[in-house]
Jmol script that loads the backbone (N, CA, C; Angstrom):
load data "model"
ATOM      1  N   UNK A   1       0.848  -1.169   0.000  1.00  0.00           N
ATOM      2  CA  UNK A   1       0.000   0.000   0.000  1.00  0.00           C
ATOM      3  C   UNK A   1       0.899   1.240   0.000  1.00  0.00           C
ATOM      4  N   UNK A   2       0.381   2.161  -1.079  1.00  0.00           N
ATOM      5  CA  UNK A   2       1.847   2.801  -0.505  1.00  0.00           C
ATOM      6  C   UNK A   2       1.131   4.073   0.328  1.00  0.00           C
ATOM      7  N   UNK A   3       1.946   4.888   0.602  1.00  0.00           N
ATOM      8  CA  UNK A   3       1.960   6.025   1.770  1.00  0.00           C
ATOM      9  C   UNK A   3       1.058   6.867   2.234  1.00  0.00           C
ATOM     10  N   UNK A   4       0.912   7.338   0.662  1.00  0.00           N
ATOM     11  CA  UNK A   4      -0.311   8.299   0.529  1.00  0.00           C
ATOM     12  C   UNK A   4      -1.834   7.526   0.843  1.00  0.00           C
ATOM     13  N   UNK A   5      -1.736   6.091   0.212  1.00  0.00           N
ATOM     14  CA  UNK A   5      -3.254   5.997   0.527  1.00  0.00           C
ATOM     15  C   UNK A   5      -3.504   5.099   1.551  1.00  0.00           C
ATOM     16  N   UNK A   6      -2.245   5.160   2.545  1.00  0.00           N
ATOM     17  CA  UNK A   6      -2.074   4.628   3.748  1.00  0.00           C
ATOM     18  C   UNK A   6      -2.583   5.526   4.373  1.00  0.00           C
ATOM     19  N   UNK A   7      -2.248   6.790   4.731  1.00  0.00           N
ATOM     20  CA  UNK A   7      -2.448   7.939   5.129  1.00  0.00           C
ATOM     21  C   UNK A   7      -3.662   8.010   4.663  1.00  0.00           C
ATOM     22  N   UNK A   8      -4.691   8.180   3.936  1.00  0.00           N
ATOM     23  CA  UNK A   8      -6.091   8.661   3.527  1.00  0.00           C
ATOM     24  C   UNK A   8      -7.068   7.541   4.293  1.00  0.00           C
ATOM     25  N   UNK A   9      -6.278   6.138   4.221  1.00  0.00           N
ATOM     26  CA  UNK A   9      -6.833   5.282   4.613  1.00  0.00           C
ATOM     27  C   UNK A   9      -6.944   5.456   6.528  1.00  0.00           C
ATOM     28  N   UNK A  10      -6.036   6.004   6.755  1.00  0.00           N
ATOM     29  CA  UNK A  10      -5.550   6.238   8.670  1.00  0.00           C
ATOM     30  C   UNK A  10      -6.481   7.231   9.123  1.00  0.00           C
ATOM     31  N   UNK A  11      -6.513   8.252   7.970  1.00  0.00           N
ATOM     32  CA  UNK A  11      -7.021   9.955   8.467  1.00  0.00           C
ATOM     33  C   UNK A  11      -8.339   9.234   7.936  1.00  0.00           C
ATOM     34  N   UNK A  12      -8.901   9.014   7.655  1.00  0.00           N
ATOM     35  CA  UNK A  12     -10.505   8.881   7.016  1.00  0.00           C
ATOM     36  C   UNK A  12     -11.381   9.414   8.408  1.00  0.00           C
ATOM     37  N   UNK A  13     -12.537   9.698   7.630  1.00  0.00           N
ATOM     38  CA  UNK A  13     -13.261  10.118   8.762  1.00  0.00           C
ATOM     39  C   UNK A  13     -14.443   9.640   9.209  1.00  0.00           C
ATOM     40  N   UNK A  14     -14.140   9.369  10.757  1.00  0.00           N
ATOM     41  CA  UNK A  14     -14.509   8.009  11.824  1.00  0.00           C
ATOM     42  C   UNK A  14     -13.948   7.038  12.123  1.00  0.00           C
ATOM     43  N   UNK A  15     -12.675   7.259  11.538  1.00  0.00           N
ATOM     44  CA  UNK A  15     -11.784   5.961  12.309  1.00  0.00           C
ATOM     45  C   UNK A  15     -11.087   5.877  13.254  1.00  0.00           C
ATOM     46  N   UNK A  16     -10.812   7.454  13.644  1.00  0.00           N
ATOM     47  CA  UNK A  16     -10.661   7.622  15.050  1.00  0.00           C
ATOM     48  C   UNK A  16     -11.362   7.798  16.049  1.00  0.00           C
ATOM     49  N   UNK A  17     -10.971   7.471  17.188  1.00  0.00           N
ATOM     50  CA  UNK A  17     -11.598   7.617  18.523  1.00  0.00           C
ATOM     51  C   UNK A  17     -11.862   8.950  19.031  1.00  0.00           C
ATOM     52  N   UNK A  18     -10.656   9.563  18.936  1.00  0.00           N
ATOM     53  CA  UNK A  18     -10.413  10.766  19.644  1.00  0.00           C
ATOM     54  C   UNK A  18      -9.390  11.373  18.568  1.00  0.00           C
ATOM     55  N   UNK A  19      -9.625  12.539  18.314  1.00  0.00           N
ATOM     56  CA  UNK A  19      -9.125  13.754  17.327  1.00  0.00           C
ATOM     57  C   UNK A  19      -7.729  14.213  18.037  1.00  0.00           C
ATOM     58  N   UNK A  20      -6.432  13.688  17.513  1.00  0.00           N
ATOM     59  CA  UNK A  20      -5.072  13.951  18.443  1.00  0.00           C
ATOM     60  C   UNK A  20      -5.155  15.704  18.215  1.00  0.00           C
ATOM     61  N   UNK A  21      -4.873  15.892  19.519  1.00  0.00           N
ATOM     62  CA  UNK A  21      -4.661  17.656  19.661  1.00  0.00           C
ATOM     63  C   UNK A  21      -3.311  18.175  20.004  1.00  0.00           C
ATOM     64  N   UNK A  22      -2.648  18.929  19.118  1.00  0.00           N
ATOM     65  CA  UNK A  22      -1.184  18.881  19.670  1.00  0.00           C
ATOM     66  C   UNK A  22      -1.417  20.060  21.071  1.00  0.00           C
ATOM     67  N   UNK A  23      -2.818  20.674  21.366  1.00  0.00           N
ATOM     68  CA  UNK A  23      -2.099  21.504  22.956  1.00  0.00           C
ATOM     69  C   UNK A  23      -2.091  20.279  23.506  1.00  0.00           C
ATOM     70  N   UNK A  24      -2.450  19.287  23.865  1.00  0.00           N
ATOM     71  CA  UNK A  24      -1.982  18.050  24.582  1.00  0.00           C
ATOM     72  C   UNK A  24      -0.490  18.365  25.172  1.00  0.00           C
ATOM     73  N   UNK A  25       0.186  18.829  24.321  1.00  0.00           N
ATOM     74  CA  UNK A  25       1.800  19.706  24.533  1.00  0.00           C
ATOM     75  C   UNK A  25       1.811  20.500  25.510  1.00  0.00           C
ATOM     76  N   UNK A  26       0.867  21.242  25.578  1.00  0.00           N
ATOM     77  CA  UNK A  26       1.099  22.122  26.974  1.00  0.00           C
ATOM     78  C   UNK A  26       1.430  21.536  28.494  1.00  0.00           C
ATOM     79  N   UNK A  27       0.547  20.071  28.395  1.00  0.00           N
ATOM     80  CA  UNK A  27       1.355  19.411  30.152  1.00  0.00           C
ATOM     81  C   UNK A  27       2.685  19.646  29.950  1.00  0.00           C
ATOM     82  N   UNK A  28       3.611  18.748  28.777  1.00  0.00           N
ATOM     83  CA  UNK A  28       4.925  19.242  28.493  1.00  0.00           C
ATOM     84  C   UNK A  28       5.927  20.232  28.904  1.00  0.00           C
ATOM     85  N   UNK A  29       4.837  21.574  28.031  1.00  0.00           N
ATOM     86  CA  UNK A  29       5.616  22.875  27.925  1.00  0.00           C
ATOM     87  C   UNK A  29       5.791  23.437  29.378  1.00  0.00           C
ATOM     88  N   UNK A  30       4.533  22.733  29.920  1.00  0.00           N
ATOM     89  CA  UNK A  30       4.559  23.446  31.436  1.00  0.00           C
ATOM     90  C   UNK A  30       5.622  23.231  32.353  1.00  0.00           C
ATOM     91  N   UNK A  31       6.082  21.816  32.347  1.00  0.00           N
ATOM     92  CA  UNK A  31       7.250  20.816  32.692  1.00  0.00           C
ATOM     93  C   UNK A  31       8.477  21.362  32.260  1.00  0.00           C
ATOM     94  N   UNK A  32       8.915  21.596  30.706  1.00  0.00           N
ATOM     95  CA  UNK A  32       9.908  22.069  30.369  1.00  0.00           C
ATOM     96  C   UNK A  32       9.845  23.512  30.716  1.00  0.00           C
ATOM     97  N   UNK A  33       9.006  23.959  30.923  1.00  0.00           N
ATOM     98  CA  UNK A  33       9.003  26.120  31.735  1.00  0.00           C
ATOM     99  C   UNK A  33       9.507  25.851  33.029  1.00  0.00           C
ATOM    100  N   UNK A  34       8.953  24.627  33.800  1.00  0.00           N
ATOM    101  CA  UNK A  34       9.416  24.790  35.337  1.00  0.00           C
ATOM    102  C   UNK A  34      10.257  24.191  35.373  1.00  0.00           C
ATOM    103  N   UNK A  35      10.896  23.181  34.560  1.00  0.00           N
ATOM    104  CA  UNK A  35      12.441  22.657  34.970  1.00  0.00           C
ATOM    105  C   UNK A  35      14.060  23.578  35.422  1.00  0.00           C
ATOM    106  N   UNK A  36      13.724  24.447  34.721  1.00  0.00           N
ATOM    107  CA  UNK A  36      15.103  25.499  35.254  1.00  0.00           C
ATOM    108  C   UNK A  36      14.252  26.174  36.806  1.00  0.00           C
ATOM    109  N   UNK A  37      13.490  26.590  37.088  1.00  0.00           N
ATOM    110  CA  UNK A  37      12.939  27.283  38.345  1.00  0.00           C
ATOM    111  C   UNK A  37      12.859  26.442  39.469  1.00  0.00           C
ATOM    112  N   UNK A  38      12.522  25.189  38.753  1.00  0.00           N
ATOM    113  CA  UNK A  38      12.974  24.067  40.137  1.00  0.00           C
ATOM    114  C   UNK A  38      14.400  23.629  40.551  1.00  0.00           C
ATOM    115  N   UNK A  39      14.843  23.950  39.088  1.00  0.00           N
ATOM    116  CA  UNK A  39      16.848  24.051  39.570  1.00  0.00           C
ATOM    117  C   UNK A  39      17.162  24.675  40.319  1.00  0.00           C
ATOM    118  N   UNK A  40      16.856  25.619  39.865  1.00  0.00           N
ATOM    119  CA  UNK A  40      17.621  27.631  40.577  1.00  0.00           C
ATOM    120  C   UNK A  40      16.506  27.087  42.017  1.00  0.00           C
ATOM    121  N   UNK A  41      15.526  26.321  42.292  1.00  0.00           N
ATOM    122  CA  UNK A  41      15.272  26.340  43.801  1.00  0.00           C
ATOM    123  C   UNK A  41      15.877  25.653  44.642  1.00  0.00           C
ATOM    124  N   UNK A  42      16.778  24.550  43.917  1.00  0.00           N
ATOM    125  CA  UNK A  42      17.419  23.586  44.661  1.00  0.00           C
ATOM    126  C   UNK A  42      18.481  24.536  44.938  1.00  0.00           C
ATOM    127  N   UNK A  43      19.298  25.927  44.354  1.00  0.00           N
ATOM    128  CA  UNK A  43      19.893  26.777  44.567  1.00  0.00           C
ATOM    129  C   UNK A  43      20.902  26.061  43.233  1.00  0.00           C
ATOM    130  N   UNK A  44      21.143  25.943  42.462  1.00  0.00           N
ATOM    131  CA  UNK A  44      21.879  25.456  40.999  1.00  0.00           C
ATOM    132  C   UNK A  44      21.972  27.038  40.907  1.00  0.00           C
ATOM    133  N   UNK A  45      22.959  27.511  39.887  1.00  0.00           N
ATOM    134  CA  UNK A  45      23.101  28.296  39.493  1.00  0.00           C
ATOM    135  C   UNK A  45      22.315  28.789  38.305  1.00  0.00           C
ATOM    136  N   UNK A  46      22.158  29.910  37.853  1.00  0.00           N
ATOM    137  CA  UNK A  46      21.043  30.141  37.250  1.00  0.00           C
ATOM    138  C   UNK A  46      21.291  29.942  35.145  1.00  0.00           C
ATOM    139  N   UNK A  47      22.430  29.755  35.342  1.00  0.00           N
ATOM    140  CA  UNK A  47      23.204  29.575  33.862  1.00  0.00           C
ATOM    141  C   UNK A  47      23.138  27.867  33.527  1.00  0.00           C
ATOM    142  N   UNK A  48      23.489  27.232  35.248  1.00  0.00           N
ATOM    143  CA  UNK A  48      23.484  26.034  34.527  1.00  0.00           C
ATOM    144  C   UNK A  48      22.265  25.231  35.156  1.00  0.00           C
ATOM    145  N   UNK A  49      21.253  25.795  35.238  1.00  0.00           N
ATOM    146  CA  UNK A  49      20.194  25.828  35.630  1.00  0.00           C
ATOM    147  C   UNK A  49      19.081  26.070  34.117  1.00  0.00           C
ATOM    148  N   UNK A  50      19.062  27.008  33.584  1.00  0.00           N
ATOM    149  CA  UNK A  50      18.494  27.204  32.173  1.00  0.00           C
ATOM    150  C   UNK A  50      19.475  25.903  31.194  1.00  0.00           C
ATOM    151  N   UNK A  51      20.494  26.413  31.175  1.00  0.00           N
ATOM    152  CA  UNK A  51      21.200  25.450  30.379  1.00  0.00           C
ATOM    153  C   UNK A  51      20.285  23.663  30.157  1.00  0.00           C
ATOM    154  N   UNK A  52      20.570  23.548  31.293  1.00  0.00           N
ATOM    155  CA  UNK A  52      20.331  22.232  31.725  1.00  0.00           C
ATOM    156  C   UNK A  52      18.950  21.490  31.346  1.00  0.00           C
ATOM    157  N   UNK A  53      17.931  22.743  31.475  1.00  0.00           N
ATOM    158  CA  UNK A  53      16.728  22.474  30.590  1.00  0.00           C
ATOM    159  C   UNK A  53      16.581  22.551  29.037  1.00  0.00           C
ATOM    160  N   UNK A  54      17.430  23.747  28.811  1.00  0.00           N
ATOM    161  CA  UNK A  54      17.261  23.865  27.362  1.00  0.00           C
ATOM    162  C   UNK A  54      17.437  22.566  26.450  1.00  0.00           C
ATOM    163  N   UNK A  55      18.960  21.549  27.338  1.00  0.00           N
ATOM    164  CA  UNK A  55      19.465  20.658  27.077  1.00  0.00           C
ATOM    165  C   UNK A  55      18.684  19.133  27.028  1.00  0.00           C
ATOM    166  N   UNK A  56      17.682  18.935  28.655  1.00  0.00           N
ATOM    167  CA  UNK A  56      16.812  18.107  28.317  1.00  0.00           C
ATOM    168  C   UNK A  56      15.715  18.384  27.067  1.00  0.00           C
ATOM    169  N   UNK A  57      15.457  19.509  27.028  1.00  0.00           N
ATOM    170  CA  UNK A  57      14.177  19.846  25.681  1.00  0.00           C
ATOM    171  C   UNK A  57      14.570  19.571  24.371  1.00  0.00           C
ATOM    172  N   UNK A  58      15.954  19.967  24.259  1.00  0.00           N
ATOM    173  CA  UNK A  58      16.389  19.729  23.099  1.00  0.00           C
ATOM    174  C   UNK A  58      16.263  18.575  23.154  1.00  0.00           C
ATOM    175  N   UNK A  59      16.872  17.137  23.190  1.00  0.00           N
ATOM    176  CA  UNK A  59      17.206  15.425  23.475  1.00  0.00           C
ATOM    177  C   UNK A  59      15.554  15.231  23.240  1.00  0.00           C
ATOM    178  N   UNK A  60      14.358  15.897  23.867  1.00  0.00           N
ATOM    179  CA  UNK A  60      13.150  15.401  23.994  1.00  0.00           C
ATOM    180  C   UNK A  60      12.664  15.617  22.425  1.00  0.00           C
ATOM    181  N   UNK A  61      13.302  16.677  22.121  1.00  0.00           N
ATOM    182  CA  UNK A  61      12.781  16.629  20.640  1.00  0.00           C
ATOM    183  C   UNK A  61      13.030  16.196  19.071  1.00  0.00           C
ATOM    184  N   UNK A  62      14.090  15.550  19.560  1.00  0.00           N
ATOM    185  CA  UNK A  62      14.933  14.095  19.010  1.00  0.00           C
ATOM    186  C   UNK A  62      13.778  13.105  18.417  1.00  0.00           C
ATOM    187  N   UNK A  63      12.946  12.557  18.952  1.00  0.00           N
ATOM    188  CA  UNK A  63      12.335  11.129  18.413  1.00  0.00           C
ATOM    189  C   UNK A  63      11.489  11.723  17.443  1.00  0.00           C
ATOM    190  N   UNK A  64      11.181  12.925  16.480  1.00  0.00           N
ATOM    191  CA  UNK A  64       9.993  13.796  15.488  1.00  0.00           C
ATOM    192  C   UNK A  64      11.000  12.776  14.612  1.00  0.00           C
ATOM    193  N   UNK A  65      12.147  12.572  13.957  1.00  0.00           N
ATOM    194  CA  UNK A  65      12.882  11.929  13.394  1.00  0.00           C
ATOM    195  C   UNK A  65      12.159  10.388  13.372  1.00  0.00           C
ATOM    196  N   UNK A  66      12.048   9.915  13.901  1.00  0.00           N
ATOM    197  CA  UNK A  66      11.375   8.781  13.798  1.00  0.00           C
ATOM    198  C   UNK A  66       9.344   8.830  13.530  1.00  0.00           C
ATOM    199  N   UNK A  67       9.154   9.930  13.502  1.00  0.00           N
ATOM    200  CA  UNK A  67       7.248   9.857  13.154  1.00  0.00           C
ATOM    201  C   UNK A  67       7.457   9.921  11.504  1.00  0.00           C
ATOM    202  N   UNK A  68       7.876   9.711  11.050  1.00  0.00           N
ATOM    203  CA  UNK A  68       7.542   9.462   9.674  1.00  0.00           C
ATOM    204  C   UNK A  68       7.608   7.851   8.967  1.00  0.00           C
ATOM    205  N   UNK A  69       8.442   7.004  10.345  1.00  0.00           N
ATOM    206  CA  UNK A  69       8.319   5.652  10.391  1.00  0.00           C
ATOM    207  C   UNK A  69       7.314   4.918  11.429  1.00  0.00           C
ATOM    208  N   UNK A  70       6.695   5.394  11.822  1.00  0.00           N
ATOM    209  CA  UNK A  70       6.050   4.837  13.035  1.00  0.00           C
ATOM    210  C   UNK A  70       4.628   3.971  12.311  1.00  0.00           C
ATOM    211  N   UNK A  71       5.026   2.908  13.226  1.00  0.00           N
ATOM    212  CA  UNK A  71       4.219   1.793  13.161  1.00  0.00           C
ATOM    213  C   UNK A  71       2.757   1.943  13.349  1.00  0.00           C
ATOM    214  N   UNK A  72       2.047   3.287  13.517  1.00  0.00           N
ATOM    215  CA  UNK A  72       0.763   3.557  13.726  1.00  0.00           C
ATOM    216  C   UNK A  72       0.494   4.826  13.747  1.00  0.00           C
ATOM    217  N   UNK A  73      -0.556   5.425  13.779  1.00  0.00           N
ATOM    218  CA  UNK A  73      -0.849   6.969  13.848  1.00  0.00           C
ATOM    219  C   UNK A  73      -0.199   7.749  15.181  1.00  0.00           C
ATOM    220  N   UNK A  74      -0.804   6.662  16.059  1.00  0.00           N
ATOM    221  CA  UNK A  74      -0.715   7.318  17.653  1.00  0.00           C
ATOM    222  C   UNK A  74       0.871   7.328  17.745  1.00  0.00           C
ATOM    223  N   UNK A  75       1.617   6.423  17.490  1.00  0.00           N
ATOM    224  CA  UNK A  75       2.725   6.835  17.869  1.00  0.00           C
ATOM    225  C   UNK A  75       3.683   7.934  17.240  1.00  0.00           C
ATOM    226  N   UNK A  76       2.903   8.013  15.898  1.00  0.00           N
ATOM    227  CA  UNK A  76       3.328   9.707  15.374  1.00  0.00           C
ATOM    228  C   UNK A  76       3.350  10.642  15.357  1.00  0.00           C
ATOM    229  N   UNK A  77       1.741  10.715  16.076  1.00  0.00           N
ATOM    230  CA  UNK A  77       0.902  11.979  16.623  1.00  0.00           C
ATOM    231  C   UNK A  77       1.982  12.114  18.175  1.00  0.00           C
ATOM    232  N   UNK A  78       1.972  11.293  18.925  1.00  0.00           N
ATOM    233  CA  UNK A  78       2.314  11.265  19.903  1.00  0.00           C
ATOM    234  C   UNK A  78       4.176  11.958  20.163  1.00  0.00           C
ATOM    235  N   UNK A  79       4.843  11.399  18.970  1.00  0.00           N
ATOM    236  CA  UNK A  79       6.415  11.843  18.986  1.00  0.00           C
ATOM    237  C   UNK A  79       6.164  13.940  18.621  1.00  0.00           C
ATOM    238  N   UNK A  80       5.370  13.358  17.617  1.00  0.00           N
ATOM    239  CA  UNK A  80       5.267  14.851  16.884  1.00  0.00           C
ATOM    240  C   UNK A  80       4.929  15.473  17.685  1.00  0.00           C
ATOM    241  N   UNK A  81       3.939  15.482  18.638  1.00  0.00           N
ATOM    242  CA  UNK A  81       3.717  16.225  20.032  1.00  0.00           C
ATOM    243  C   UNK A  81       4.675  16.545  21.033  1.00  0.00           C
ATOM    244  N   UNK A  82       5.424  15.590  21.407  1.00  0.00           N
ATOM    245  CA  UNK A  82       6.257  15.690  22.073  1.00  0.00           C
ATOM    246  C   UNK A  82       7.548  16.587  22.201  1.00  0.00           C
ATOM    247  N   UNK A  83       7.706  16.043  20.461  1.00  0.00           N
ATOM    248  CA  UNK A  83       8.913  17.452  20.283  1.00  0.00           C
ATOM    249  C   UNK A  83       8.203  18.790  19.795  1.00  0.00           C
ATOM    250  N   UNK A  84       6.925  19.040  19.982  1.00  0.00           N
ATOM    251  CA  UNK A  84       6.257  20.179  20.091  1.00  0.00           C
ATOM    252  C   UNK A  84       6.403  20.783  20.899  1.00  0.00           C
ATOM    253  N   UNK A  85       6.310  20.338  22.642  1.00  0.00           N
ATOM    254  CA  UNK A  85       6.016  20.450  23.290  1.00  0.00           C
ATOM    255  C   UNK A  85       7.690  20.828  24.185  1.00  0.00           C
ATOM    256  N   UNK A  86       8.338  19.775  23.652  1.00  0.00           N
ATOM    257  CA  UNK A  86      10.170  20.109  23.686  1.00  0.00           C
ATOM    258  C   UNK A  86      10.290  21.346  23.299  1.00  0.00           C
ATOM    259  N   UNK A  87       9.670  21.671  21.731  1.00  0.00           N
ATOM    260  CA  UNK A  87      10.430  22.962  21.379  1.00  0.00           C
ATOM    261  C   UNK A  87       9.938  23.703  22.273  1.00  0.00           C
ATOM    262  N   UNK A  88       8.451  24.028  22.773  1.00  0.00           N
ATOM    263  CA  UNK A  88       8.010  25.358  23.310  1.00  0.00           C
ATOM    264  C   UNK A  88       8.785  25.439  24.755  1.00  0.00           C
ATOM    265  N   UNK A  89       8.899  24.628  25.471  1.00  0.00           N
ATOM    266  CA  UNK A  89       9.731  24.448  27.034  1.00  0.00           C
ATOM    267  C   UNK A  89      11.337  24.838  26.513  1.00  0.00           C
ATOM    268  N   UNK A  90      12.149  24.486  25.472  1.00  0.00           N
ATOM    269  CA  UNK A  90      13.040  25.165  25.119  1.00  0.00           C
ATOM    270  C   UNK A  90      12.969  26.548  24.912  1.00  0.00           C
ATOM    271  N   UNK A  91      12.285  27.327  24.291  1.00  0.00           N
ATOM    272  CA  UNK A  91      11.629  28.617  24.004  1.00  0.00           C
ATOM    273  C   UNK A  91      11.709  29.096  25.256  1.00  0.00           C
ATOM    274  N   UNK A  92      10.950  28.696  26.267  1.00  0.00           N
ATOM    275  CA  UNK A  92      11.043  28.962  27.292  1.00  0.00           C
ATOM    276  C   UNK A  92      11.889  29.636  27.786  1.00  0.00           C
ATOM    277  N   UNK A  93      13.174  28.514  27.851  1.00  0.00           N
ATOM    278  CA  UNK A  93      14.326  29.094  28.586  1.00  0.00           C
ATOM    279  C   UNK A  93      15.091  29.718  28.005  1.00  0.00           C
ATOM    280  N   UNK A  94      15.050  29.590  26.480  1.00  0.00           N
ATOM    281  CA  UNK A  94      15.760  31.171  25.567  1.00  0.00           C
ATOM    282  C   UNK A  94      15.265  32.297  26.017  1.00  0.00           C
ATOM    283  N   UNK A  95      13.829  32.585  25.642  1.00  0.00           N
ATOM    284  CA  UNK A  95      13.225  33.909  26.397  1.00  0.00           C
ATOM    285  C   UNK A  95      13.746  33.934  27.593  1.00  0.00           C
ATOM    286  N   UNK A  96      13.718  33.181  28.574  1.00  0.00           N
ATOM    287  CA  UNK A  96      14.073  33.642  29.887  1.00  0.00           C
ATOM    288  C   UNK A  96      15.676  34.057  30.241  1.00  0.00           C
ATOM    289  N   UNK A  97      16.302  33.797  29.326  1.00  0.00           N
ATOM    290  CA  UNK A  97      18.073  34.117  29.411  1.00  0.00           C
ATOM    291  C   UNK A  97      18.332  34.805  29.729  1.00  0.00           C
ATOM    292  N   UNK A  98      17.542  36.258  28.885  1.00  0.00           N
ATOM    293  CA  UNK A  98      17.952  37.178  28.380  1.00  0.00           C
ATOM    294  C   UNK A  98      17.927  37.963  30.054  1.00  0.00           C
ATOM    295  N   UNK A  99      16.737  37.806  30.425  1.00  0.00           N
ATOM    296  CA  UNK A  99      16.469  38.089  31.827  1.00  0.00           C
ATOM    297  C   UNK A  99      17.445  37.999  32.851  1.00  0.00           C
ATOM    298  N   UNK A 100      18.006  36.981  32.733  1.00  0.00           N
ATOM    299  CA  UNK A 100      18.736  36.688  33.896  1.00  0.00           C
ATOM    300  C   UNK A 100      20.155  37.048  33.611  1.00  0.00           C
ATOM    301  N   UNK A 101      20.624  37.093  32.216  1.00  0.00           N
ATOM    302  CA  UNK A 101      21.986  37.522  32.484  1.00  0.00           C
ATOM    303  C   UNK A 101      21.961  38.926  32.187  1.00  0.00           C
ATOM    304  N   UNK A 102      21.133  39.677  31.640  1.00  0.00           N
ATOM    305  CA  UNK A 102      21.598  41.462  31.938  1.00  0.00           C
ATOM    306  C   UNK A 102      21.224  41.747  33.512  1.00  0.00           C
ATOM    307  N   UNK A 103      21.572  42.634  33.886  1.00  0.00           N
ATOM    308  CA  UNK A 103      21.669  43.688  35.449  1.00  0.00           C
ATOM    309  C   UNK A 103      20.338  44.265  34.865  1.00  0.00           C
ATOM    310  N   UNK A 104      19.492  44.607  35.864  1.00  0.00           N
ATOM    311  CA  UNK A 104      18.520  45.193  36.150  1.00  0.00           C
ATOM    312  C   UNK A 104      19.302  46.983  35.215  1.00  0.00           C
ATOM    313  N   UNK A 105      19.848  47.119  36.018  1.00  0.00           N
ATOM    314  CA  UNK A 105      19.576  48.775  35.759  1.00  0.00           C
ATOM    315  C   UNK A 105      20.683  49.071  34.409  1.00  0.00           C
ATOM    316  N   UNK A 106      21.024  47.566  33.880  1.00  0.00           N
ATOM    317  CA  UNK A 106      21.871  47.683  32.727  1.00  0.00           C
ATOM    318  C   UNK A 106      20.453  47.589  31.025  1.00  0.00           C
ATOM    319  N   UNK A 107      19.773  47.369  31.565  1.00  0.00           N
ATOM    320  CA  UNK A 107      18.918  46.796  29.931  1.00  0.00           C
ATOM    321  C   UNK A 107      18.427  48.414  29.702  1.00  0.00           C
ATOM    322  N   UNK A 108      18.371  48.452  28.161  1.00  0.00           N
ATOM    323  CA  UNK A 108      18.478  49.623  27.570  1.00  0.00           C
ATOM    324  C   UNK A 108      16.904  49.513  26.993  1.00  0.00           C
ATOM    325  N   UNK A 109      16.360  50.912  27.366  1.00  0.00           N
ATOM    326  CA  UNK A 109      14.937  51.498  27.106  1.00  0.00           C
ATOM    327  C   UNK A 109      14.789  51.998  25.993  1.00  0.00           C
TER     328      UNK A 109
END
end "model"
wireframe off; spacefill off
backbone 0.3
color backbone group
């Protein structure tokens, strides 16, 4: 069968149960936002504290590489989510960098 009408045949409509939603990602993103804030509470430093998340998010968003082989919908929907959900918790801690390494009365208006 090949791909395409594998795919028409997967997506048809009523053959799913439940309609995959990628905010499903947000438990994720929420996880990858609080992973550096739960560092910096254990008292980690605040460089290798962001770092350290950026680093798990990135690795999490590694397996999208494999949804174009996956043995079923769900487990494609499911990777593809995941490193959705990787990238935005990475995002995260880029936006938040910027914050933490300028001085308060150094950032320019």
């Amino acid at each position: 069968m090949s791909s395409i009408r594998r795919i028409l045949t997967v997506c048809a409509p009523g053959t799913m149960r439940r309609e995959p939603r990628f905010d499903d990602a947000k438990i994720v993103f929420d996880g990858g936002g609080s992973l550096s804030s739960r560092l910096l509470l254990r008292g980690w430093q605040t460089g290798r504290a962001r770092k350290t998340a950026m680093f798990a998010c990135a690795m999490f968003a590694q397996p999208i590489a494999l949804a174009a082989q996956a043995p079923s919908m769900w487990v494609a929907v499911l990777s593809i989510g995941l490193a959705c959900a990787a990238h935005l918790g990475f995002s995260v801690s880029v936006y938040a960098l910027p914050g933490d390494l300028v001085p308060r009365g150094r950032a320019v208006r």
